[in-house]
C-alpha positions in Angstrom: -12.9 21.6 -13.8 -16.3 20.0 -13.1 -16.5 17.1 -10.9 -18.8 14.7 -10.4 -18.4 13.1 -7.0 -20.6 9.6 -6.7 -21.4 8.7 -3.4 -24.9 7.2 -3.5 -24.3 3.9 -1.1 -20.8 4.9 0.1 -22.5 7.7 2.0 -24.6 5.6 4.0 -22.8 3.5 5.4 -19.2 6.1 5.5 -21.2 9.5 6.4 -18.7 10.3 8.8 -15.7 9.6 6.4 -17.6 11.2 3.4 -18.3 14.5 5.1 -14.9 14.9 6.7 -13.2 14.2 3.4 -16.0 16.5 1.9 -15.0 19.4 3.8 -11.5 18.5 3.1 -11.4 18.1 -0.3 -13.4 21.4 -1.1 -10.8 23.9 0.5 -8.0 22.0 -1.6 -9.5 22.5 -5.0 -9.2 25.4 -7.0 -11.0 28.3 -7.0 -13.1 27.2 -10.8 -13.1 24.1 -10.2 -17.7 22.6 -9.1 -18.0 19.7 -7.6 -21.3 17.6 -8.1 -22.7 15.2 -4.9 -24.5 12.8 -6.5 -26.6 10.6 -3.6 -29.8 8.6 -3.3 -33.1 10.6 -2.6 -33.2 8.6 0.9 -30.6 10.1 2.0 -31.5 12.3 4.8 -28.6 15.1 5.7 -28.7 19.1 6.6 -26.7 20.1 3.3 -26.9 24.1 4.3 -23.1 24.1 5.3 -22.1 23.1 1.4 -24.5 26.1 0.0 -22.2 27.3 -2.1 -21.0 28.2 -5.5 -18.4 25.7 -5.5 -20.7 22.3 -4.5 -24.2 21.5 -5.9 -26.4 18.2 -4.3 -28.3 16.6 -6.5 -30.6 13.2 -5.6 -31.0 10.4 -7.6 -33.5 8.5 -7.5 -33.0 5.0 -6.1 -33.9 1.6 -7.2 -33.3 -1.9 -6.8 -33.5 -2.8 -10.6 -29.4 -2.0 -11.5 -30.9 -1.6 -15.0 -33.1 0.9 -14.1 -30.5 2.7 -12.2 -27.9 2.5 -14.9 -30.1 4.2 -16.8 -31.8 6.6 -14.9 -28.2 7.9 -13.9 -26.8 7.8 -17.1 -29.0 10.2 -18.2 -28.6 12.4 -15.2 -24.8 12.1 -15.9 -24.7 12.8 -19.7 -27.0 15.9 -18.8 -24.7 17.4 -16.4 -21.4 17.3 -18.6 -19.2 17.0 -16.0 -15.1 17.0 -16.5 -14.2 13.5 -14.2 -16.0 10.8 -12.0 -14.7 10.0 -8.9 -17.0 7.4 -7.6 -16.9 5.5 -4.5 -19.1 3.0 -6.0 -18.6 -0.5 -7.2 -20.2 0.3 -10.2 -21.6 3.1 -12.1 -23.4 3.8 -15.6 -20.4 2.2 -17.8 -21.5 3.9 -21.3 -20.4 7.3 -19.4 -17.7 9.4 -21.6 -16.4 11.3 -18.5 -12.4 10.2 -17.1 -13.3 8.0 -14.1 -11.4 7.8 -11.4 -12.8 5.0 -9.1 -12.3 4.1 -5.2 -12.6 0.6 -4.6 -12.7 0.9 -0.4 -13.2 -3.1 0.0 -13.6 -6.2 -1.6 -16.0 -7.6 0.7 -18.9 -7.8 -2.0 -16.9 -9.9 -3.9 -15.1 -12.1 -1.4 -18.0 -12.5 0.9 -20.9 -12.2 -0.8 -24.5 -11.2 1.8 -27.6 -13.5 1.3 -28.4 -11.2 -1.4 -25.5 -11.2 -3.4 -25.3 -15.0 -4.0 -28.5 -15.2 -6.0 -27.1 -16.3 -9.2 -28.8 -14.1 -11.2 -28.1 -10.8 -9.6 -25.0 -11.9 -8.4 -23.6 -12.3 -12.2 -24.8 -9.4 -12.8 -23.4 -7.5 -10.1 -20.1 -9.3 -11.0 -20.5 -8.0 -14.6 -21.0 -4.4 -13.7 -18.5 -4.2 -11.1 -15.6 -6.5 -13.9 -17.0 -3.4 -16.4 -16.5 -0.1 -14.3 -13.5 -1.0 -13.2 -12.3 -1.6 -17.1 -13.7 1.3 -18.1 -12.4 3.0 -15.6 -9.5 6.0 -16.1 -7.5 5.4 -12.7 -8.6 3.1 -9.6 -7.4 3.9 -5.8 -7.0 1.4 -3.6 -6.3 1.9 0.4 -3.5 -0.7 0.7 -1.5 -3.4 -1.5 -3.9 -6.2 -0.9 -6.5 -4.9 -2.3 -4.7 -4.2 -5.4 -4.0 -7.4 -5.2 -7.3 -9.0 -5.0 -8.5 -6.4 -7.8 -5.8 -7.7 -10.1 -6.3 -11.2 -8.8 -10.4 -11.4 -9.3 -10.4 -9.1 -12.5 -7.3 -9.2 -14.2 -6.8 -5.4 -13.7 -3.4 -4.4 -14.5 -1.7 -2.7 -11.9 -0.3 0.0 -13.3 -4.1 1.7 -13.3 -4.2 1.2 -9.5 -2.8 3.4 -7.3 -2.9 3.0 -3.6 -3.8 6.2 -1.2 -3.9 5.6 2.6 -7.4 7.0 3.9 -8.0 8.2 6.5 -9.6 7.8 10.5 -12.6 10.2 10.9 -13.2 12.6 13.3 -15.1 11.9 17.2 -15.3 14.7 19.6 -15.6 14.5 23.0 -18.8 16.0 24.8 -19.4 17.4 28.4 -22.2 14.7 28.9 -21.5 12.7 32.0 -23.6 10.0 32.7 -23.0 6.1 34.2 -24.1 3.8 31.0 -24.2 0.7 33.4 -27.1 3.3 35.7 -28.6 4.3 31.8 -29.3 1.0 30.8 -30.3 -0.9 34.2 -27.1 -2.9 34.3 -24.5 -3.8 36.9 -21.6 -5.8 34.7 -19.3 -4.6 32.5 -19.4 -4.4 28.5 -17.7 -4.1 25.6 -18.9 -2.5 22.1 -19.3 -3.7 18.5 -19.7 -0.6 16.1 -19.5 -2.1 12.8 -22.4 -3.7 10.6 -23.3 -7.3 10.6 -22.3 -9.3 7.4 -20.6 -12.4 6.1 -17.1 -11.0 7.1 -17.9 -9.7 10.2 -18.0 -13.2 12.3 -20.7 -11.8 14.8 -21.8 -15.1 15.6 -18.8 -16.2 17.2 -19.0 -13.6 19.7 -22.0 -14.4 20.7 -21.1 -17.9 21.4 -18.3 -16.6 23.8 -20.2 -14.4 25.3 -22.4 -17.6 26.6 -19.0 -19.0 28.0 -18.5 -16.1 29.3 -21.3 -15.7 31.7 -21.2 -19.2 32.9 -18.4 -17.7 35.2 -18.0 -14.1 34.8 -20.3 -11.2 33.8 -20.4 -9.5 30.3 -22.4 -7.0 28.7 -22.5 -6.0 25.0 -23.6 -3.0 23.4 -24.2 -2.8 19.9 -23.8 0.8 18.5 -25.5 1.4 15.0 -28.5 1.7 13.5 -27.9 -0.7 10.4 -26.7 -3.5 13.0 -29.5 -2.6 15.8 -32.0 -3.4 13.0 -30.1 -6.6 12.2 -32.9 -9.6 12.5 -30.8 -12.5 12.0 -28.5 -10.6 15.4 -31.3 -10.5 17.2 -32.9 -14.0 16.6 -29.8 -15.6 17.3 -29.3 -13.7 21.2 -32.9 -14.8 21.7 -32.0 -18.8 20.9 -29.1 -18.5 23.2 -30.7 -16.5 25.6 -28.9 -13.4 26.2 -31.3 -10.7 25.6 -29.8 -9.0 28.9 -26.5 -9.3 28.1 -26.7 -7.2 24.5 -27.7 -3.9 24.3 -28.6 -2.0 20.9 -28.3 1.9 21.2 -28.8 2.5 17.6 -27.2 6.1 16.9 -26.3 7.7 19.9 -26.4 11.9 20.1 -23.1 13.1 19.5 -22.5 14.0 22.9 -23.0 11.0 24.3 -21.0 8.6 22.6 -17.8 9.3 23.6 -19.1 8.1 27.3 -20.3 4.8 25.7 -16.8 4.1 24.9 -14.8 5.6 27.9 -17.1 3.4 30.2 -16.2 0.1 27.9 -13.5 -2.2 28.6 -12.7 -2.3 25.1 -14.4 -2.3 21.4 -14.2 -5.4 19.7 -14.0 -6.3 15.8 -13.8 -10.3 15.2 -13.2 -9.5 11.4 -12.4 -12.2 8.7 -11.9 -9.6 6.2 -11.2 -5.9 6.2 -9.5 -3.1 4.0 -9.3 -0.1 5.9 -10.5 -0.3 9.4 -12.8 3.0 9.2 -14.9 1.7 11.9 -12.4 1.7 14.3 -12.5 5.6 14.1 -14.6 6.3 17.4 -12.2 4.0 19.5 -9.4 5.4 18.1 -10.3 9.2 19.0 -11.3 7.8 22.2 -8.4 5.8 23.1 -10.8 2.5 23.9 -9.1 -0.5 24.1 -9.4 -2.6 20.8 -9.6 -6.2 20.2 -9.1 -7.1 16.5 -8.4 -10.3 14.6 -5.4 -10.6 13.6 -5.5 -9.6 9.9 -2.6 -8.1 8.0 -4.0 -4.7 6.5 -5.1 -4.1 10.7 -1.6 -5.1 11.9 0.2 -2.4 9.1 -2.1 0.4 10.5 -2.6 0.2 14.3 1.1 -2.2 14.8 0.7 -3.7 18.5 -1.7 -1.0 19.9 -4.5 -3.4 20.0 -5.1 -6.7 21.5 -4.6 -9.5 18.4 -6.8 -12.8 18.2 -6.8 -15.4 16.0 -10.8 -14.7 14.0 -11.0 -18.3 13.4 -10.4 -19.6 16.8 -13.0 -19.6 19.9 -10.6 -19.9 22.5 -8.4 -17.9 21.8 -11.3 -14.7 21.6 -12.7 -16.2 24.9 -8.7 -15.8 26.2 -8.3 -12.7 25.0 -11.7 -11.1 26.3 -11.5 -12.7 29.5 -7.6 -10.9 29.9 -9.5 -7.6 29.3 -11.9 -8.3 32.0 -9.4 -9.1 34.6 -7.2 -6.4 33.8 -9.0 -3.2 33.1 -6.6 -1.6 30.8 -6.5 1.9 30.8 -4.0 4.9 29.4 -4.6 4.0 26.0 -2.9 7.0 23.1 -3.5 6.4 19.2 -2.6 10.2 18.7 0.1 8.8 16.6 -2.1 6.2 14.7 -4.5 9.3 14.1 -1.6 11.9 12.7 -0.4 9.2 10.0 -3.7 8.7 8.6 -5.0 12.1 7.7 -7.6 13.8 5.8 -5.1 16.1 4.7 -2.6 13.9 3.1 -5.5 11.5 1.5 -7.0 14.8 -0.2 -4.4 16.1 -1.5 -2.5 12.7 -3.0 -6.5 12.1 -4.1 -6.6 15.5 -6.4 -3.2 15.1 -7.6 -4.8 12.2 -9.5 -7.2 15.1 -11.6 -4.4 16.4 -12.6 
């Protein structure tokens, strides 16, 4: 069986999820069966460890004209003759012949569109080739019953073609770097990290507010792990107005042995979420054992039960509460071993490529 395996955004922004699931999913599959990684030319990664017989990488060109890249991929695609799709993507070329089976991770594109997205133009047609993959589509696999849901609910897809598969939390490993962050970064307070991206779900802003009530009494710091959110204009702009530029911190990617020291040092990671699907974010905190601070949103509270520390995303006081209980009481002996053992890579594999069958 030839697979085509479409991971051209989803990469990006999910490398550690993709290549985990990567090297999962190839020792599972049998012994004639190819699989084809199709990514973005931008894409910068050390593919030597896949050089074999069973996985070819092949970049596609990328381009902001979704015509263009229909097409262009299309043609790739027809050329290839592979056996199924399985695409992470919201969309792909929809005049494909190929099964497709289609992993819708989030509806955050839909439900809260970026600046981008809401042009009317592009937006539509986003919205058009998103409706039409997902029609076209052979099977969909969702990561939990809202979701399915919302998919049914926004494009009338019967449910019977979705079928929900819990993911999975991807892999941190501790290092032997020891260093003091607070000494690192020429800081004496405390701090607490915010690892995911910046967008209309994510209600950054908030937290930015609190941490200006904050200070007026106690001492805060925030560090913003990430590359995507340390380059994050509108982020910056708005600790400049409220003057906090030594409060936040942006570290960008950290080496691999150091980041586990970023959050053993933190009083906790925080993730003031209006919408989420699977929390893959939380994966470094989790392997950690960091204190978490999540809204209070249903597909968080099925996975991780009362391990974290709940607020309400819409209200200012209580995330001000909240934080300022972490700060007076340093908690520590934190264990998501269990958490991590339910969700594995294992288990989403093999339910995944029972779906080929």
């Amino acid at each position: 069986m030839k697979i085509w395996i479409d991971s051209r955004k989803f990469i990006k922004n999910y490398e550690k999820f993709f290549f985990d699931f990567l090297f999962t999913f190839v020792k599972i599959i049998e012994k004639n069966d190819i699989l084809n990684i199709y990514i973005y030319d931008d894409f910068i990664y050390d593919f030597s460890l896949f050089q074999n017989k069973n996985i070819n990488i092949y970049k596609i060109q990328k381009s902001n004209n979704i015509f263009f890249q229909q097409l262009s991929f299309w043609i790739k695609l027809n050329k290839d003759k592979n056996d199924f799709l399985l695409t992470f993507e919201e969309h792909y070329p929809i005049f494909i012949k190929t099964k497709v089976i289609q992993i819708i991770s989030s509806l955050e594109y839909i439900l809260y569109p970026n600046l981008y997205n809401t042009k009317i133009f592009f937006k539509q047609f986003f919205i058009f080739f998103c409706n039409k993959s997902l029609k076209k589509s052979t099977k969909i696999v969702t990561f939990n019953k809202n979701t399915k849901l919302d998919l049914n609910e926004q494009f009338n897809i019967k449910e019977e073609k979705i079928n929900i598969i819990e993911p999975f939390f991807y892999s941190s490993n501790k290092a032997e770097s020891i260093f003091n962050v607070q000494t690192k970064h020429s800081f004496t307070w405390d701090y607490i990290i915010y690892d995911d991206w910046i967008s209309n779900a994510k209600n950054i802003n908030i937290l930015i507010d609190i941490l200006k009530e904050i200070n007026i009494k106690n001492k805060l710091n925030i560090i913003f792990i990430w590359e995507e959110t340390s380059r994050n204009l509108e982020l910056r702009n708005y600790i400049i107005f409220n003057k906090l530029q030594k409060n936040c911190f942006f570290i960008w990617n950290p080496l691999e042995n150091e980041l586990w020291v970023y959050y053993n040092q933190a009083l906790a990671v925080i993730y003031p979420w209006n919408y989420y699907s699977f929390p893959f974010f939380m994966s470094n905190a989790l392997n950690f054992n960091t204190l978490i601070l999540s809204s209070n949103l249903q597909e968080i509270n099925d996975i991780l039960w009362e391990k974290v520390i709940y607020f309400s995303q819409n209200s200012y006081w209580d995330i001000l509460k909240k934080i300022n209980k972490i700060i007076w009481n340093n908690i520590k002996n934190i264990d998501y071993s269990e958490i991590l053992v339910k969700y594995s890579k294992q288990n989403f594999c093999n339910n995944l490529y029972n779906l080929f069958k």
